[in-house]
N, C-alpha and C positions, 0 to 999 in steps of 0.2 A: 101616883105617889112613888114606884118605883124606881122612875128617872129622874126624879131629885138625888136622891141619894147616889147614884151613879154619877151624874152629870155633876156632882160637889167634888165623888172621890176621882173622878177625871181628873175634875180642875185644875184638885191637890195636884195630882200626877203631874200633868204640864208644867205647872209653879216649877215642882220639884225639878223635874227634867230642863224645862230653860233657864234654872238656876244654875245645873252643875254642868252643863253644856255652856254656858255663857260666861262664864267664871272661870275661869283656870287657877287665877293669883292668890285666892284668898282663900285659905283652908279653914276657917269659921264656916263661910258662907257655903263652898263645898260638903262640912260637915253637915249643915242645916240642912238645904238642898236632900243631899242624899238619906234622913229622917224623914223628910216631906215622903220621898220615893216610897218608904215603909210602910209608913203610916196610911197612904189612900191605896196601899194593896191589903193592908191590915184591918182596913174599912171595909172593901169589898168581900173579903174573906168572911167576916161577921155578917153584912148586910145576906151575904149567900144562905150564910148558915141557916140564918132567924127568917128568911125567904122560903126556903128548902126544909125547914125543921131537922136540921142534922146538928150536931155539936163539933162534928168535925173542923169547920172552919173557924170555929171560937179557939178551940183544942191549938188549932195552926198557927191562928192569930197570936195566942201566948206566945208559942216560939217563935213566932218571927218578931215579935216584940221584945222578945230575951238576944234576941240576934243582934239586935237595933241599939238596945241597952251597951251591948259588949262593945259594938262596933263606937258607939259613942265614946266608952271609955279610952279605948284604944288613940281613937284621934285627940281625943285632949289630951294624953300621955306625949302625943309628937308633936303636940301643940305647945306643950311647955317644954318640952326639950329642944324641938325648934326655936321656941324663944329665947333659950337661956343660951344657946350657942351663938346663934347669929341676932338675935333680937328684930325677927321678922318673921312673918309669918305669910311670907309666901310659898307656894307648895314646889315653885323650884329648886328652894333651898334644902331640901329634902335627901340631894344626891351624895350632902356634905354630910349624913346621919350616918355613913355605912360604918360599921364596926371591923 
């Protein structure tokens, strides 16, 4: 029963990673992607815990899920300001953001 739950939050992982490796253009798809990345380390952190009887990794799990939370909002922030400037949202367009 153990290598279910690993061999799922892999999976997650690989998805996530030949998402944001195969991707460059599209800053949705890169945000998605890198959520994926979070979430089956966020799995495995839990799965340890509830394995191991610690709270530690539930404990971690919240923060890296507060991480995840932030990081989200962040890109949909230069997601709408990358739209509203050049009305594109490729993540080249990005160089044209500097202040």
């Amino acid at each position: 029963m153990p290598g279910i739950f690993l061999f799922f939050s892999t999976f997650i992982f690989i998805c996530g990673l030949y998402g944001l490796v195969s991707n460059t253009e599209n800053l949705v798809f890169s945000l998605v992607s890198m959520e994926l990345l979070l979430l089956s380390i966020s799995l495995n952190f839990i799965y340890f815990s509830i394995f191991l009887h610690q709270p530690n990794g539930q404990i971690f799990s919240i923060l890296l899920l507060s991480v995840a939370a932030s990081e989200a909002a962040l890109g949909l922030s230069l997601l709408l300001t990358s739209s509203k400037m050049k009305n594109s949202l490729k993540t080249v367009d990005f160089s044209l953001l500097r202040g």
